[in-house]
TITOR-141539 format. One record per residue (C-alpha): residue number from 1; chain; x, y, z. Coordinates in nm, 4 decimals, padded with zeros to 6 digits. Layout:
BEGIN
+-----+---+----------+----------+----------+
|   k | c |     east |    north |       up |
+-----+---+----------+----------+----------+
| NUM | A |        X |        Y |        Z |
...
+-----+---+----------+----------+----------+
//
This chain:
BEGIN
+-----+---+----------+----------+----------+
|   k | c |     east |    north |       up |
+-----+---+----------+----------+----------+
|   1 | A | -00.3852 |  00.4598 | -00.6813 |
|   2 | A | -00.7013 |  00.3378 | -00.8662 |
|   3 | A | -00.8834 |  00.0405 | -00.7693 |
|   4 | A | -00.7186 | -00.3321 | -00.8202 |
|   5 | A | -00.9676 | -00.6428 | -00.8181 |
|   6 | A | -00.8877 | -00.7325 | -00.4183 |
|   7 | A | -01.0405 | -00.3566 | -00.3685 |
|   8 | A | -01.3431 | -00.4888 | -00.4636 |
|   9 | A | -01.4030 | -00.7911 | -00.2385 |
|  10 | A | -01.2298 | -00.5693 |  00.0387 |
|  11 | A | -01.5225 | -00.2742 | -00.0006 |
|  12 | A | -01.7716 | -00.5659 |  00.0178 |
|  13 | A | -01.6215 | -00.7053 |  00.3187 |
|  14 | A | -01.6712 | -00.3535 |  00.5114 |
|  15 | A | -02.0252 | -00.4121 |  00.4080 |
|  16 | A | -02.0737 | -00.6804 |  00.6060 |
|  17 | A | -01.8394 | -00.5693 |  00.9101 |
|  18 | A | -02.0923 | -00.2498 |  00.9002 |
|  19 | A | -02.4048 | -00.4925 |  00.9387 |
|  20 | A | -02.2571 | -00.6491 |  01.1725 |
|  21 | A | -02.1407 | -00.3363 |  01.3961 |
|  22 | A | -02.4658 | -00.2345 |  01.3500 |
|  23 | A | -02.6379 | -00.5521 |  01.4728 |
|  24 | A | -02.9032 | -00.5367 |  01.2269 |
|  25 | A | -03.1628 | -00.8094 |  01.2214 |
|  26 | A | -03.1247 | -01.0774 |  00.9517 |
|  27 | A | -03.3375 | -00.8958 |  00.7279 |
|  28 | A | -03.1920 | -00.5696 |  00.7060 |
|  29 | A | -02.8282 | -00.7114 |  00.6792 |
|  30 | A | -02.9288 | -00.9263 |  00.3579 |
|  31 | A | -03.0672 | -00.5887 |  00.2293 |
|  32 | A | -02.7585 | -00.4262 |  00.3279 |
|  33 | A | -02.5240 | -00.6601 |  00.1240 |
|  34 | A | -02.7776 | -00.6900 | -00.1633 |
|  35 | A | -02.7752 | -00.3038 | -00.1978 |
|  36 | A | -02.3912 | -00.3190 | -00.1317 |
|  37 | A | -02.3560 | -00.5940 | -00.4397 |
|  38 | A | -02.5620 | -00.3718 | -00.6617 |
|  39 | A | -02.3142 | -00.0149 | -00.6103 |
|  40 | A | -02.0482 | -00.2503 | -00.6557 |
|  41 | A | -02.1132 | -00.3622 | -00.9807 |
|  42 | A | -02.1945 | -00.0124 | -01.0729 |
|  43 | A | -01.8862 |  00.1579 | -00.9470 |
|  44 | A | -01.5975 |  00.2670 | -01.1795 |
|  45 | A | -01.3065 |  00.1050 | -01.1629 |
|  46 | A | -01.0863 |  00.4210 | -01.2825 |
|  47 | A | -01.1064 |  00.6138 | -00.9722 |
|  48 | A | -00.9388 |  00.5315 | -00.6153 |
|  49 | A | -01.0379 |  00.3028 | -00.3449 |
|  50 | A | -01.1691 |  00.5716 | -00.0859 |
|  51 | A | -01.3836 |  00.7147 | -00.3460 |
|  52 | A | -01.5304 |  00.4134 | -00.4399 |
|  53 | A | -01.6290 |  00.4106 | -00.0641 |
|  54 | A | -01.8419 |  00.7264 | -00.1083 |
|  55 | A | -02.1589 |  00.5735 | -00.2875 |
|  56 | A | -02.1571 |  00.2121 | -00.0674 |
|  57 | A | -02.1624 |  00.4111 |  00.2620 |
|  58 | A | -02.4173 |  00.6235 |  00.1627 |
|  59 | A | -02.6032 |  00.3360 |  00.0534 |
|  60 | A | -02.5428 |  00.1041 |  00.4071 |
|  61 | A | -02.6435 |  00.4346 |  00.5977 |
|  62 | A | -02.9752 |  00.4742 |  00.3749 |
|  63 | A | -03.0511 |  00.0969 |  00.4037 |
|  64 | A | -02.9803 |  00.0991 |  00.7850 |
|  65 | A | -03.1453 |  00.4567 |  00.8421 |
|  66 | A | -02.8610 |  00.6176 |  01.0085 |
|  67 | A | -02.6218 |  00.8752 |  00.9181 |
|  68 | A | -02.2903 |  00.7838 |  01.0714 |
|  69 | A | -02.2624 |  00.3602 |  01.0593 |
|  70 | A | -02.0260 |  00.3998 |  01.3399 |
|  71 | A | -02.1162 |  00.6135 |  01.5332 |
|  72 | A | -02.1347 |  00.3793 |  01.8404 |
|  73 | A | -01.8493 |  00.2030 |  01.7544 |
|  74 | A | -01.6124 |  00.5419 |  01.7481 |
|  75 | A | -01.6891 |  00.6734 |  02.1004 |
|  76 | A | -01.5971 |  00.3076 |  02.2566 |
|  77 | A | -01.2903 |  00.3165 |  02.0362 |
|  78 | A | -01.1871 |  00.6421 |  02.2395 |
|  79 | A | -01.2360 |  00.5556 |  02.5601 |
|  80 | A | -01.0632 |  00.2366 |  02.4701 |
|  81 | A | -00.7591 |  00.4649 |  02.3382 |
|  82 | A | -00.7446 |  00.6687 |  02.6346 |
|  83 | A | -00.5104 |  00.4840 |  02.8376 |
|  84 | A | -00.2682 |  00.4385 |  02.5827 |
|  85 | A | -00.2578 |  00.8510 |  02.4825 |
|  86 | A | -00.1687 |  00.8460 |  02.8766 |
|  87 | A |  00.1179 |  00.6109 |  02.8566 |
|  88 | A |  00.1983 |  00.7779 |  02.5001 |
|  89 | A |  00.2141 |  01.0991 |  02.6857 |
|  90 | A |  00.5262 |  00.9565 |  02.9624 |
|  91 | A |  00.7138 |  00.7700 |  02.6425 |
|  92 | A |  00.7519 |  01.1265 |  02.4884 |
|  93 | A |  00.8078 |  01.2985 |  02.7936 |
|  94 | A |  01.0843 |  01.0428 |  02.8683 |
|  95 | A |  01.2000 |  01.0139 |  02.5345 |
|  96 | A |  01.5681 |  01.1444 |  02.4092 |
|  97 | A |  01.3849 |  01.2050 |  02.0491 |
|  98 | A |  01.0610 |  01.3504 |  02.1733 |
|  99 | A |  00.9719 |  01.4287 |  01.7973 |
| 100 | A |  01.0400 |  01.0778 |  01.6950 |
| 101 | A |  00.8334 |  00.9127 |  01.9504 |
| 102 | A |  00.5713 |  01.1526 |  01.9049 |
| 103 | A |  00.5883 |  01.0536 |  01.5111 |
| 104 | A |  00.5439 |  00.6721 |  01.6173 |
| 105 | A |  00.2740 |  00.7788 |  01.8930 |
| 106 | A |  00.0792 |  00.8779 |  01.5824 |
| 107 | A |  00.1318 |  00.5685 |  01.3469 |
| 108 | A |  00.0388 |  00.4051 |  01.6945 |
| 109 | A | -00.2605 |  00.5685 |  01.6803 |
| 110 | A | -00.3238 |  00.4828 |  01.3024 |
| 111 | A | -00.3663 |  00.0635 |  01.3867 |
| 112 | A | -00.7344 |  00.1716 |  01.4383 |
| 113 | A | -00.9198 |  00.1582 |  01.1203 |
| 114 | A | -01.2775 |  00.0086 |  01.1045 |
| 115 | A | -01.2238 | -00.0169 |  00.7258 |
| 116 | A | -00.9832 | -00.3055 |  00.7866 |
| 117 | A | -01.1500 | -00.4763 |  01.1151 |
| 118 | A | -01.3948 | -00.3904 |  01.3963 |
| 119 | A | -01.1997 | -00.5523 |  01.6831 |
| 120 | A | -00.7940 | -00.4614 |  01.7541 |
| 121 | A | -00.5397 | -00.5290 |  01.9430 |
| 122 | A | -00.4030 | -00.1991 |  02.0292 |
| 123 | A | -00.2148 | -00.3187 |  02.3549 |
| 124 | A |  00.0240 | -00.5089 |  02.0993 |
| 125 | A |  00.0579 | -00.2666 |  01.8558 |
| 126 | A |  00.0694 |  00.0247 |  02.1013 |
| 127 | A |  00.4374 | -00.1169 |  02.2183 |
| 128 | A |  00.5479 | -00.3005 |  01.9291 |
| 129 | A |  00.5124 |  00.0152 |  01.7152 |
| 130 | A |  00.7405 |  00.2114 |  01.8906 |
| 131 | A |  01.0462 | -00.0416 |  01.8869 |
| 132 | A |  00.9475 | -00.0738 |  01.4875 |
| 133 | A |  01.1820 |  00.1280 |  01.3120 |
| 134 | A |  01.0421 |  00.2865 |  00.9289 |
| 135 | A |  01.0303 |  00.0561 |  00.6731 |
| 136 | A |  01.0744 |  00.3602 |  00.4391 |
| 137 | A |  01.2113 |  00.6890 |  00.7004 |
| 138 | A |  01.1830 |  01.0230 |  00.5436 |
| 139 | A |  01.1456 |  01.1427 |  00.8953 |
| 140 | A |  01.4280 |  01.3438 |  00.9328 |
| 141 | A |  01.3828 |  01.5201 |  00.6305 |
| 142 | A |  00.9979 |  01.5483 |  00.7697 |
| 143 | A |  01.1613 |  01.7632 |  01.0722 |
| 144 | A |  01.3820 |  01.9607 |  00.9003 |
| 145 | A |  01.1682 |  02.1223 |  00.6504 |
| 146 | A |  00.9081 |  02.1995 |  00.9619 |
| 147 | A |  01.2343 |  02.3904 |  01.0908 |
| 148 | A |  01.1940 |  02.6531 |  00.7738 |
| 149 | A |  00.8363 |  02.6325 |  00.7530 |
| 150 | A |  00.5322 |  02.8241 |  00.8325 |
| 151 | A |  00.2624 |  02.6523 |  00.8010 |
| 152 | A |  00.1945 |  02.2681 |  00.8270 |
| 153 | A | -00.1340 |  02.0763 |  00.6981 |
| 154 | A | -00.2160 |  01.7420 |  00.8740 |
| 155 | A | -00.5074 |  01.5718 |  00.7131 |
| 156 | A | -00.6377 |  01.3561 |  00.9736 |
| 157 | A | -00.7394 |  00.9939 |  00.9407 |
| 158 | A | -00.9813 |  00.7658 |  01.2120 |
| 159 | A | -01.1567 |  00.8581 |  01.5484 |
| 160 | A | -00.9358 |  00.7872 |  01.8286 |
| 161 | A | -00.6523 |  00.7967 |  01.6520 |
| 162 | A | -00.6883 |  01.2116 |  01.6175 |
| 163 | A | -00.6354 |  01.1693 |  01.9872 |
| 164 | A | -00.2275 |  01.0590 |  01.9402 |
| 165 | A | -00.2195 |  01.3301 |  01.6405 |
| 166 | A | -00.3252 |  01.6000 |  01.9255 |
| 167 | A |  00.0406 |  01.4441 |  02.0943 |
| 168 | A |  00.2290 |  01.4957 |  01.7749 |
| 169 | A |  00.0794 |  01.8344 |  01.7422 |
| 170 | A |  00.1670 |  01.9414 |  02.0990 |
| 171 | A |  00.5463 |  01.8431 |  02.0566 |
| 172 | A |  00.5505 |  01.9842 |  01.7400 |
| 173 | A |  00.4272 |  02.3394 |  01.8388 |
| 174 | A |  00.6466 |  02.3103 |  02.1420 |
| 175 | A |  00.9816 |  02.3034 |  01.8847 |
| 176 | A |  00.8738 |  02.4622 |  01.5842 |
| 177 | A |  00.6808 |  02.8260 |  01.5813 |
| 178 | A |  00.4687 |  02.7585 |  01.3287 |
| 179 | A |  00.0676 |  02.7463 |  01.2252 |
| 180 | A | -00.0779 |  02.4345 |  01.2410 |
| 181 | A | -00.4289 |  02.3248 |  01.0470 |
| 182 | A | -00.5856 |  02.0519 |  01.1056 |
| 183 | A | -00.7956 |  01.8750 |  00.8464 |
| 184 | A | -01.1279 |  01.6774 |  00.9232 |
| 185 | A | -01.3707 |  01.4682 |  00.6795 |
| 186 | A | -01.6858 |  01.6829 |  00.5788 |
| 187 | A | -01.9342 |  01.4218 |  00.6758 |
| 188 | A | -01.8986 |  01.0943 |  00.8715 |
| 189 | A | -01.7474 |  00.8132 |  00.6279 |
| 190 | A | -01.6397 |  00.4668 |  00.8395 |
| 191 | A | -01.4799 |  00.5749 |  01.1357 |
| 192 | A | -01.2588 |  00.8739 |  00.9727 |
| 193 | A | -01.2596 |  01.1806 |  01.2231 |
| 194 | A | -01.5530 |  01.4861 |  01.2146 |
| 195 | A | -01.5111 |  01.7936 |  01.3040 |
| 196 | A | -01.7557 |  01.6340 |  01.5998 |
| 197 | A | -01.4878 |  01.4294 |  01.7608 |
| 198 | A | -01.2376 |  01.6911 |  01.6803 |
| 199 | A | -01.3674 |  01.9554 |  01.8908 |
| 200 | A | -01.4776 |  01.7155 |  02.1542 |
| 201 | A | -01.1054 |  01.6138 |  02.2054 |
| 202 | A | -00.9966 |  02.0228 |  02.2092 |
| 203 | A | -00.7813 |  01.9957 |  01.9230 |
| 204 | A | -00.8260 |  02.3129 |  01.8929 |
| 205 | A | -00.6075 |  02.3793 |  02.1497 |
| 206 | A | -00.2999 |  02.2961 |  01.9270 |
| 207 | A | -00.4206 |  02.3979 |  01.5703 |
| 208 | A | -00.6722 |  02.5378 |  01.3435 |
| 209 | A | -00.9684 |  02.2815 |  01.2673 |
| 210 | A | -01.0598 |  02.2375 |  00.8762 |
| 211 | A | -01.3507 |  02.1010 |  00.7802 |
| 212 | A | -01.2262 |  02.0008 |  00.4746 |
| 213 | A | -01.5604 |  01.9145 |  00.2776 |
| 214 | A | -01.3983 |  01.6324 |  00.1441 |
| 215 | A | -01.6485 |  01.3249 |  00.1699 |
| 216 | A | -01.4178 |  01.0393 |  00.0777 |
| 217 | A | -01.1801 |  00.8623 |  00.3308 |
| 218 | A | -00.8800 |  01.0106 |  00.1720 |
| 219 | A | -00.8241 |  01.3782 |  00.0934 |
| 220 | A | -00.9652 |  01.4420 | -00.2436 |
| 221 | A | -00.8782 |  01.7713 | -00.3374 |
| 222 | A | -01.1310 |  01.8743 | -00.6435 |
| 223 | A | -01.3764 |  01.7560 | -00.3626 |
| 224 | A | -01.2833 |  01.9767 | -00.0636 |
| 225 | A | -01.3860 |  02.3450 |  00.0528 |
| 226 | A | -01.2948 |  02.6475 | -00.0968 |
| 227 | A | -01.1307 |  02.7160 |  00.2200 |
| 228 | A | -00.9567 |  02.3697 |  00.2809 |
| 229 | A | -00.8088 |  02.4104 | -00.0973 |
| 230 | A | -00.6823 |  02.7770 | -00.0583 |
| 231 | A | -00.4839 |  02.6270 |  00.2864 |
| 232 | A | -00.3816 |  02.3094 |  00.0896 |
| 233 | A | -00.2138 |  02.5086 | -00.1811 |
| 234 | A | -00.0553 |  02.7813 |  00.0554 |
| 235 | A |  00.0822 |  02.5053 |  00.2950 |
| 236 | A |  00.5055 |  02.4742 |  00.3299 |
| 237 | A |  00.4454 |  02.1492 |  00.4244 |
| 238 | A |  00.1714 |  01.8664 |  00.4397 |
| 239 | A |  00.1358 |  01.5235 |  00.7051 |
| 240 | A | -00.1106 |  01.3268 |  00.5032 |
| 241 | A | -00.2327 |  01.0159 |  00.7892 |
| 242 | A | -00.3596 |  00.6904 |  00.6576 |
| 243 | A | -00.3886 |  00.4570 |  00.3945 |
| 244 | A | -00.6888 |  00.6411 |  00.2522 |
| 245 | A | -00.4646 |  00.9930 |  00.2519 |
| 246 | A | -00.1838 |  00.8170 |  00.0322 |
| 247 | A | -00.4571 |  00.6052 | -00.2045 |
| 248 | A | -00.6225 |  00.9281 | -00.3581 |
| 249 | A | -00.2658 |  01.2014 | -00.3205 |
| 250 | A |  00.0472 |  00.9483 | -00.3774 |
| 251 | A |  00.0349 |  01.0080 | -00.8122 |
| 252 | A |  00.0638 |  01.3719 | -00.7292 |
| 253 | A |  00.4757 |  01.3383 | -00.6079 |
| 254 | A |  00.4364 |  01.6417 | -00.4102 |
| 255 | A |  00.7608 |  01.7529 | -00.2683 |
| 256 | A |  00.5719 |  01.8820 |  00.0646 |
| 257 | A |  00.3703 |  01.5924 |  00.1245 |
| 258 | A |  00.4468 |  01.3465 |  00.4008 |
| 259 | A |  00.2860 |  00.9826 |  00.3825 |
| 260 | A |  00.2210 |  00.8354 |  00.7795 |
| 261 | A |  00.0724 |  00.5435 |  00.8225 |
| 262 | A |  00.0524 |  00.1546 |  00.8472 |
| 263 | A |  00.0304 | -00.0792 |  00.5614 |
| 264 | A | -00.3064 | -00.2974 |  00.6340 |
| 265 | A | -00.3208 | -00.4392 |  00.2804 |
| 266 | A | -00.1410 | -00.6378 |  00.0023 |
| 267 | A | -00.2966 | -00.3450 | -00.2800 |
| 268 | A | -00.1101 | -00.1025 | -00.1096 |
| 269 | A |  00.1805 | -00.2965 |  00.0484 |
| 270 | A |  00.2442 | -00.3714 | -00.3305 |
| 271 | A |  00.1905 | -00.0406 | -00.4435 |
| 272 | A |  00.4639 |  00.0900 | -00.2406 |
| 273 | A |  00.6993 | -00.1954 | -00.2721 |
| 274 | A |  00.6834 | -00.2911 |  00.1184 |
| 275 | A |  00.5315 | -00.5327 |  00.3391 |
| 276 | A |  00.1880 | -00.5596 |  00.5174 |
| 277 | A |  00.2430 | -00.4547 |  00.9033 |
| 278 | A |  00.5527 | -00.1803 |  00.7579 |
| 279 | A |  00.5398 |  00.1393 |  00.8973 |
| 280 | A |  00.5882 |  00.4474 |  00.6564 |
| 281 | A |  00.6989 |  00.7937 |  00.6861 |
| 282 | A |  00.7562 |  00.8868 |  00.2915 |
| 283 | A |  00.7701 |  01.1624 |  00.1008 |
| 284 | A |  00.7190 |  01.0134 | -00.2514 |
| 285 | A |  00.8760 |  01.3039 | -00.4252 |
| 286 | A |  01.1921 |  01.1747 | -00.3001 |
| 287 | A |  01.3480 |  00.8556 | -00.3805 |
| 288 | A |  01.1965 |  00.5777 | -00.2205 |
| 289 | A |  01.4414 |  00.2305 | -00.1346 |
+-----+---+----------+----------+----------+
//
């Protein structure tokens, strides 16, 4: 999906939300949306959204002298999400559908994107998420071709919200004997998972961590590892999280790839022919109502 005008005022917005997360003085913000205004204009517009993000976060972190812009901001988000990976925990061990509510505990998880605000109201969208039914549900098929499959992919999406993907993980290892990698951002972009806060929540435990190379909030293939590529191609199926994962991988149509996430945005929400606030679990290989 290559960038549409709103994409521009949207990347200039989470210029601003970065100053402010930041709390830089007066000065330094001004410099930080000057320098944001200039990569901006420079960018191409024939590439996708998340790596248009690439060269204006490098920029706000050079400008504001730190590598990781919210860095802060990502271990408050976790302890913030910790009660609500407890009470995800008793909704899937009380659940009838165990897989399915450990599917929704992981769009749950996916409200939490600094790209799109700095403040959220999880408690609402904790509980209304899991009484939301799809607004396009490939789930099924999602769990049936993990029955026949080896090896499953999950390219991970934000901090904090790797900690409900550990859930899904769990229950999925617990039906299906299969491998399961894990793939991380290869340096901090927004608030998109490391392998940092990765091995800091023991995922681990569950799967094999990647550290995919990939630089962009969105798995860019011709940009990841030699090792993260030769697991991509081998994988029997894929669980791509986020808005950023479908952006840069939804022109590709392939068959093993599994869209989860929350639309945030009218770009996308048009893109895919739903509604902002829809949940989606799609594979766009398959037809999509």
């Amino acid at each position: 999906m290559l960038l549409k005008p709103d994409c521009f005022s949207c990347l200039y917005e989470q210029a601003l939300r970065v100053a402010k997360a930041l709390e830089c003085e007066e000065r330094c913000a001004k410099s930080m949306m000057q320098e944001a205004a200039k990569v901006l204009a420079a960018i191409d517009a024939n590439q996708t959204p998340p790596e248009a993000a690439v060269p204006l976060y490098a920029k706000l972190a050079e400008v504001a002298g730190v590598e990781d812009v919210y860095a802060k901001q990502k271990q408050k988000t976790i302890q913030q999400a910790l009660p609500f990976v407890h009470l995800a925990k008793e909704k899937i061990a009380k659940s009838s559908k165990p897989l399915a509510t450990a599917l929704k505990a992981a769009v749950a998880g996916n409200v939490i994107d600094f790209a799109m605000q700095v403040s959220f109201k999880l408690e609402e969208e904790f509980e209304k998420i899991f009484t939301t039914p799809f607004a396009i549900d490939h789930q099924e098929a999602f769990f049936n071709k993990l029955q026949k499959a080896q090896s499953l992919v999950i390219l991970g999406d934000n901090v904090a919200e790797h900690l409900f993907d550990k859930l899904l993980m769990q229950e999925i290892k617990r039906v299906f004997d299969l491998d399961i990698y894990y793939f991380v951002r290869g340096k901090p972009i927004i608030n998109d998972v490391t392998i940092k806060e990765a091995k800091e929540a023991n995922l681990d435990e569950v799967c094999k961590l990647i550290d995919s190379g990939v630089d962009t909030p969105g798995f860019v293939f011709s940009r990841a590892s030699k090792e993260a590529k030769r697991i991509f191609l081998r994988a029997d199926v894929v669980l791509a999280k986020g808005m950023g994962n479908y952006e840069v991988m939804e022109s590709k149509k392939d068959e093993r790839v599994y869209f989860l996430f929350k639309v945030k945005c009218q770009v996308v929400a048009s893109h895919i022919g739903k509604n902002v606030g829809d949940l989606i679990c799609a594979n766009l290989a398959k037809e999509v109502e």
